[in-house]
KEFI-953548 format. One record per residue (C-alpha): residue number from 1; residue in one letter; x negated, y, z. Coordinates in Angstrom, 1 decimal. Each point is the difference from the previous one (the first is absolute). Layout:
<pts>
[NUM, "A", [X, Y, Z]] ...
</pts>
This chain:
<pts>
[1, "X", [45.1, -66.3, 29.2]] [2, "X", [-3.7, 0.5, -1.3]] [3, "X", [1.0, -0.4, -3.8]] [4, "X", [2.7, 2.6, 0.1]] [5, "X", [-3.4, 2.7, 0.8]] [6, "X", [-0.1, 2.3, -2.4]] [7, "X", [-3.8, -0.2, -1.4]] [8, "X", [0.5, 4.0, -0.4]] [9, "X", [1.4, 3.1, 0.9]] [10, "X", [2.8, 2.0, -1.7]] [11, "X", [-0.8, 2.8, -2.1]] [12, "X", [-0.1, 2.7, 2.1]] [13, "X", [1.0, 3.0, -0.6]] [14, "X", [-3.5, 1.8, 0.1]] [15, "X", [-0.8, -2.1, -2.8]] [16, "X", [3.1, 0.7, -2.2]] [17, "X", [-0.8, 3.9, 1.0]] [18, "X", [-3.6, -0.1, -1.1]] [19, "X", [0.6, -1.9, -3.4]] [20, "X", [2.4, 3.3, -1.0]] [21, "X", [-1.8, 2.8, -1.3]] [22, "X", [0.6, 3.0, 1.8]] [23, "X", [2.3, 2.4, -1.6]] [24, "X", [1.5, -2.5, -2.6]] [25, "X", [2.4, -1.7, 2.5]] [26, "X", [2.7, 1.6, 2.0]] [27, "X", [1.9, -1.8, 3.1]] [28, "X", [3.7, 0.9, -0.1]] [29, "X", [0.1, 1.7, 3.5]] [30, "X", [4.2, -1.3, 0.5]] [31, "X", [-0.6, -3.9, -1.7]] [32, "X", [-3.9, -0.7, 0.2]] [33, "X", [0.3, -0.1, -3.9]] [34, "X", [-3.5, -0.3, -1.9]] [35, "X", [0.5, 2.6, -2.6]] [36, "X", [-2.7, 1.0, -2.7]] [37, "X", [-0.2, 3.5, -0.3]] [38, "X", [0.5, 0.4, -3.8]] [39, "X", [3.0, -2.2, 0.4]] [40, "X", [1.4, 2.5, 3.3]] [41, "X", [-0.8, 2.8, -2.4]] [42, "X", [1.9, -0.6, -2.6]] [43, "X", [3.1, -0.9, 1.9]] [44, "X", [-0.1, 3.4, 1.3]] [45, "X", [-1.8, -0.8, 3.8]] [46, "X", [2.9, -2.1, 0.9]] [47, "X", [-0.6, -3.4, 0.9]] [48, "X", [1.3, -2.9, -2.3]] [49, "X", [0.8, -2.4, 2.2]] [50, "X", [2.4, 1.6, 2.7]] [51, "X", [-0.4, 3.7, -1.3]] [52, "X", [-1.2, 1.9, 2.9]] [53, "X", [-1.1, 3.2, -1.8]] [54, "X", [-3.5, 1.1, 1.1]] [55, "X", [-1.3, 3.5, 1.0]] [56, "X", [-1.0, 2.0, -2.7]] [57, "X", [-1.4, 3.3, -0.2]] [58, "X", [0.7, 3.3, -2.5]] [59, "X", [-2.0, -1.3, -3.0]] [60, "X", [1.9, -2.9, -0.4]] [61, "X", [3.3, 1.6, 0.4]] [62, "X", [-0.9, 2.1, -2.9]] [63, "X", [-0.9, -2.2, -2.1]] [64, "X", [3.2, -2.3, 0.7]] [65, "X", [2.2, 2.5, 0.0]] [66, "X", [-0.7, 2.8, -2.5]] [67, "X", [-0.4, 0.1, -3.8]] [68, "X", [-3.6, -1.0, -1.0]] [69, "X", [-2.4, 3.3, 0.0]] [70, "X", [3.3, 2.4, 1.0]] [71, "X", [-1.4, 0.7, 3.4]] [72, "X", [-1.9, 3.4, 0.7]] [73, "X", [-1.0, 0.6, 3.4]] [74, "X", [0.4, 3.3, 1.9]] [75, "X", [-1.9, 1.4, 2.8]] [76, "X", [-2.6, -2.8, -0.4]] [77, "X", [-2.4, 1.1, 2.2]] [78, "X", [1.6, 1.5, 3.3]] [79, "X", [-1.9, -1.4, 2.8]] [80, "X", [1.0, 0.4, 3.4]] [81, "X", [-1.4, 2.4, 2.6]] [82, "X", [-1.0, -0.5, 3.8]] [83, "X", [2.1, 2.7, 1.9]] [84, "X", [0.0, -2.0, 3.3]] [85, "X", [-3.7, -0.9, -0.3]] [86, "X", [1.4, -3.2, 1.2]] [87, "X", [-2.2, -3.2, 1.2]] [88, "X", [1.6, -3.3, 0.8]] [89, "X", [-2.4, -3.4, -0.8]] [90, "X", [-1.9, 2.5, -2.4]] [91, "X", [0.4, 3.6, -1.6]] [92, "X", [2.7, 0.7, -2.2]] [93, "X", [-2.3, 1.6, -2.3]] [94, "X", [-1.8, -3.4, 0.0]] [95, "X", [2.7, -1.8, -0.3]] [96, "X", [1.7, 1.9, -3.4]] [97, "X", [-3.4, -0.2, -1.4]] [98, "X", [-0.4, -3.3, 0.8]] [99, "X", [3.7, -1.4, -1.3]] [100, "X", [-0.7, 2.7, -2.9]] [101, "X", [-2.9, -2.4, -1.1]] [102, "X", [1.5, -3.4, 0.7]] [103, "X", [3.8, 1.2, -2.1]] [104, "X", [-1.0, 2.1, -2.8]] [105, "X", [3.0, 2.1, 1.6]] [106, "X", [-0.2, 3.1, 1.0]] [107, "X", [2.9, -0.5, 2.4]] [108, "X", [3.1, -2.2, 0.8]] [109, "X", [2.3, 1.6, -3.3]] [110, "X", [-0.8, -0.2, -3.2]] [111, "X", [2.6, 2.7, -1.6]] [112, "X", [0.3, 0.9, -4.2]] [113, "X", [2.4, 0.2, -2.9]] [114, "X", [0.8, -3.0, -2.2]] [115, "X", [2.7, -2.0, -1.5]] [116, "X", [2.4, -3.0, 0.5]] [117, "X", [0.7, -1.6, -3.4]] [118, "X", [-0.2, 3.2, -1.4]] [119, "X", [1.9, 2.4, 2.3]] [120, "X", [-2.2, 2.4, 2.0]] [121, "X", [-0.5, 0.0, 3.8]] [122, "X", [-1.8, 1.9, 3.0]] [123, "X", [-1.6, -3.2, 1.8]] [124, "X", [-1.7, -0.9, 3.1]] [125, "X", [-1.5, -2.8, 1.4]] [126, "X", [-1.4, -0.3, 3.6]] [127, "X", [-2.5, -2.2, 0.4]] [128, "X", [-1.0, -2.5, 3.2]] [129, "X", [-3.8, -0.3, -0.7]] [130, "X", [-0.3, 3.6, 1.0]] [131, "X", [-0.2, 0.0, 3.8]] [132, "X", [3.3, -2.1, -0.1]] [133, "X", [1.5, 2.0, -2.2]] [134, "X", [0.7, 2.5, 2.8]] [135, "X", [1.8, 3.7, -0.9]] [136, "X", [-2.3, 3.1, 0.9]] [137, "X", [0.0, 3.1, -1.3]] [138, "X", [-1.6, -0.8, -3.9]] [139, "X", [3.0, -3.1, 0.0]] [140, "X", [2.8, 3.0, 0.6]] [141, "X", [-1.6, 2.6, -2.1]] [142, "X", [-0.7, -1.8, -2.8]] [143, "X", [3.5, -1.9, 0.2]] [144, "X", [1.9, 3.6, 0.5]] [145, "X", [-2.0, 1.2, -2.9]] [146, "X", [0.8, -2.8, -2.4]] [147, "X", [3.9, 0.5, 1.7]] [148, "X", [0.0, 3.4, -1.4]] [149, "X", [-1.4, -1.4, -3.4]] [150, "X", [2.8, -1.7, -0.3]] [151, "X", [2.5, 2.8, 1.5]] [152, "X", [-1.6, 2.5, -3.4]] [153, "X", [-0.1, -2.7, -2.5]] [154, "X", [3.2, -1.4, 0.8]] [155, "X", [-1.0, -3.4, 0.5]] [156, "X", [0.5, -2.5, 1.9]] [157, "X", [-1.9, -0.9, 3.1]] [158, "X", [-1.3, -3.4, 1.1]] [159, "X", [-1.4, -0.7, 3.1]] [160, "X", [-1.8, -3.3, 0.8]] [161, "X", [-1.0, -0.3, 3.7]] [162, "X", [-2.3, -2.3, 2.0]] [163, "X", [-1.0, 1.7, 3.3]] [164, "X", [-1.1, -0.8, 3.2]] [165, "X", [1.6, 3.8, 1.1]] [166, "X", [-1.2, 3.1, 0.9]] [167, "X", [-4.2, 0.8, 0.3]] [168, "X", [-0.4, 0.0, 3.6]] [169, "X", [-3.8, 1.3, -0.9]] [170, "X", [1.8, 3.6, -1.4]] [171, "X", [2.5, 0.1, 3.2]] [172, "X", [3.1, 2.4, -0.2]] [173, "X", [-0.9, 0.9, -3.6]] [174, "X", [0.6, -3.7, -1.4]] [175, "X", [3.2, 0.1, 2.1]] [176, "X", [1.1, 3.6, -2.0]] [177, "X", [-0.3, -1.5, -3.4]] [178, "X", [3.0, -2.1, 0.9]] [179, "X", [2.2, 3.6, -0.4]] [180, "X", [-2.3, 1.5, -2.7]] [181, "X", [1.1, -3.5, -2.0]] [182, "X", [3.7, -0.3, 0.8]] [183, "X", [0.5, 3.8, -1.0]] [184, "X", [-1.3, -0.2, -3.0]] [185, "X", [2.3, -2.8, -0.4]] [186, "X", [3.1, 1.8, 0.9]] [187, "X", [-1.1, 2.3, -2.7]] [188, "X", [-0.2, -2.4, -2.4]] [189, "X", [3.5, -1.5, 1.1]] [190, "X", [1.7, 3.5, 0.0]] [191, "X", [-1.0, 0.2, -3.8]] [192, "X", [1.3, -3.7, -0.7]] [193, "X", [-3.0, -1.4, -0.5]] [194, "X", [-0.2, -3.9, 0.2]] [195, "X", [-2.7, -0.9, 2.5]] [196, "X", [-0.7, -4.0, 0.2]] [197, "X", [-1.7, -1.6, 3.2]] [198, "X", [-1.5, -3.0, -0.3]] [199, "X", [-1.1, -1.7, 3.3]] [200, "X", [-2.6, -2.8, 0.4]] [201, "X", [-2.0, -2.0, 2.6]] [202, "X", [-0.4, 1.8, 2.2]] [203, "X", [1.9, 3.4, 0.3]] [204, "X", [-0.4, 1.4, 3.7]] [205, "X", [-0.3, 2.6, 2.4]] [206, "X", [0.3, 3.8, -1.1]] [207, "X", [0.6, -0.9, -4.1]] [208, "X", [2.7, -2.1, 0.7]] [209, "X", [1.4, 2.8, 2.1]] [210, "X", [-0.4, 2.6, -2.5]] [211, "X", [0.1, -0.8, -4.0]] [212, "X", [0.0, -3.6, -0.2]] [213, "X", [3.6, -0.2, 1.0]] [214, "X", [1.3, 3.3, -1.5]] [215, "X", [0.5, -1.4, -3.8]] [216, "X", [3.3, 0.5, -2.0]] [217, "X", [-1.2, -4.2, 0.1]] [218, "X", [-1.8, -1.8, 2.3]] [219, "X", [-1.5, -3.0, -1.9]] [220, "X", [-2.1, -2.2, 1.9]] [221, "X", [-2.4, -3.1, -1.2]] [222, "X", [1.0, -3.4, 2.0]] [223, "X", [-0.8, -0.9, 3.5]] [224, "X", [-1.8, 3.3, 0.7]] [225, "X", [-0.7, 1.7, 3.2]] [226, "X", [2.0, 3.0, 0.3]] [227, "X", [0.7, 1.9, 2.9]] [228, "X", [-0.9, 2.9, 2.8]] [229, "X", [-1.2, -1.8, 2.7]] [230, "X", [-1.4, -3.8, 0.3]] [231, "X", [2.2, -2.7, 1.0]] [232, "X", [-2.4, -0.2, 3.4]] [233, "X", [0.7, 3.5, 1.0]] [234, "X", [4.0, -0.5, -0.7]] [235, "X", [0.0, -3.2, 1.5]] [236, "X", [-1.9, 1.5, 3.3]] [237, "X", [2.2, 3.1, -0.1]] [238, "X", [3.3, -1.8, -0.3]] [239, "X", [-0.7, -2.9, 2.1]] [240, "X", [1.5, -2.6, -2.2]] [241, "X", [-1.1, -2.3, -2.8]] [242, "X", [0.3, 1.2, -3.8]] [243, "X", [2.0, -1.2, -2.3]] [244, "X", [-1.1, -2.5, -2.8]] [245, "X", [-1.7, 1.6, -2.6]] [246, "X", [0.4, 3.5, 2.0]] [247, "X", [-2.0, 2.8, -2.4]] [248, "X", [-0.3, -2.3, -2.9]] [249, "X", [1.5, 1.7, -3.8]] [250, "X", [2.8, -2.8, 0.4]] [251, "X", [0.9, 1.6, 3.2]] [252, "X", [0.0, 3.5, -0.7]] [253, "X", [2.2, -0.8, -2.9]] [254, "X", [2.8, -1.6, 2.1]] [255, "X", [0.0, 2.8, 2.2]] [256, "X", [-0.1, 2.7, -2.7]] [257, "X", [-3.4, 1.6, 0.1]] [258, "X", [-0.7, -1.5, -3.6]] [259, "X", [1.6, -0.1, -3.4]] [260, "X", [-1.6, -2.8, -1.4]] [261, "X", [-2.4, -2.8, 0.3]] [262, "X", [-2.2, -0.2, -3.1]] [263, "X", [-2.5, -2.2, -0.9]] [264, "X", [-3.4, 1.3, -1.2]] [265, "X", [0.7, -1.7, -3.8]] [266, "X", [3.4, 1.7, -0.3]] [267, "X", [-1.1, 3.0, 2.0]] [268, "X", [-1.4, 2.1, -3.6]] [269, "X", [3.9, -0.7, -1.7]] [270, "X", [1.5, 0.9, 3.5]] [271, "X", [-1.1, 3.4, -0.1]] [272, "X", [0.1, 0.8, -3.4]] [273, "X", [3.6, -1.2, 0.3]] [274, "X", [0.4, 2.2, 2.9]] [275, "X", [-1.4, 2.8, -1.3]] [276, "X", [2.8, -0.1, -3.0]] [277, "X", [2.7, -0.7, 2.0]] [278, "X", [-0.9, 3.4, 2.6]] [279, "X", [-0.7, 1.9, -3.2]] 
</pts>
């Protein structure tokens, strides 16, 4: 048996990890794909191999999305307060200034005016980096202003959410920005105003239960997370298993809670599309 040793040991791992600069490789976090960032970029943060689209934040949305150089922010630098003067694992003060510094955002929404392939629209874009891209009171106010943008310009509205829910740190006030939102969307519906959701991984909690799910279309990317509560809670509550694939975009478009399924490639033509077809 002694000539069937093997005189060394198999790569490891560790080794294959430390020859990859840091930042230039991404693992596909659904296949285990080695991706090279430039390539991932240019096919849109979706993985080549088995197309699991990755998390990305506002920036990137814009520039996939809108027309080159059409986007002008609004309300730019709305920060939120500290009614609560809430503590958990730090300040909250701390923490904003802290995820402030890390982001580059100022909160979880990035909200403006631009256009899709020419056509203008009121657009916002939550964003996960920001304390998990959770709604307090800046994420509603900004969205309801940038709602009634589009309500006196007679635009149309798009709404890209990624949300963890409501900001526990701002209590009942990041609860109330659920009915500040969806009234200023039954404005915008009473003056037949088109109003496009767009729903991506993940899309939870108190924005699913307010805006997120109140468009004259619900379009969602593949395979994302969308739903009020996690499957652990349901699961506990109900006392039974969960269906396959249970909160999944494939799901919720079986059962009716979304229009359409579109992949992040065809997403820019889907909603220009859209937008022609509601106007």
């Amino acid at each position: 048996m002694g000539w069937f040793k093997r005189s060394k040991q198999n790569i490891s791992p560790e080794s294959i990890k430390s020859d990859i600069p840091d930042g230039q490789w991404i693992k596909c976090k659904n296949c285990g794909e080695i991706i090279h960032q430039k390539q991932l970029t240019e096919n849109l943060y979706v993985c080549p191999k088995c197309d699991y689209h990755f998390r990305i934040g506002s920036t990137e949305y814009i520039e996939i999305l809108l027309d080159e150089n059409s986007f002008k922010e609004i309300d730019k630098k709305m920060k939120s307060a500290d009614p609560l003067e809430f503590t958990d694992t730090k300040k909250y003060t701390d923490r904003i200034a802290a995820t402030i510094k890390k982001t580059g955002l100022n909160d979880a929404v990035k909200t403006g005016i631009g256009k899709i392939n020419g056509k203008k629209v009121a657009f916002g874009c939550m964003d996960f980096k920001f304390i998990g891209g959770s709604m307090g009171s800046v994420v509603g106010e900004k969205l309801a202003r940038v709602i009634d943008k589009a309500y006196e310009q007679k635009i149309p509205l798009i709404i890209i959410s990624q949300s963890g829910g409501a900001r526990m740190m701002e209590g009942a006030l990041s609860l109330m920005q659920m009915a500040k939102t969806s009234a200023r969307l039954a404005r915008l519906a009473d003056a037949k105003i088109p109003y496009i959701s767009v729903l991506t991984d993940p899309t939870t909690g108190g924005t699913t239960a307010s805006y997120a799910m109140l468009g004259d279309v619900n379009i969602a990317e593949p395979k994302a997370l969308i739903g009020f509560a996690g499957p652990r809670v349901i699961k506990e509550t109900i006392g039974r298993d969960l269906p396959k694939g249970f909160q999944r975009s494939e799901f919720l478009e079986e059962n009716g809670f979304v229009d359409f399924i579109v992949k992040r490639e065809e997403l820019k033509n889907k909603l220009a599309l859209t937008i022609e077809y509601l106007t």
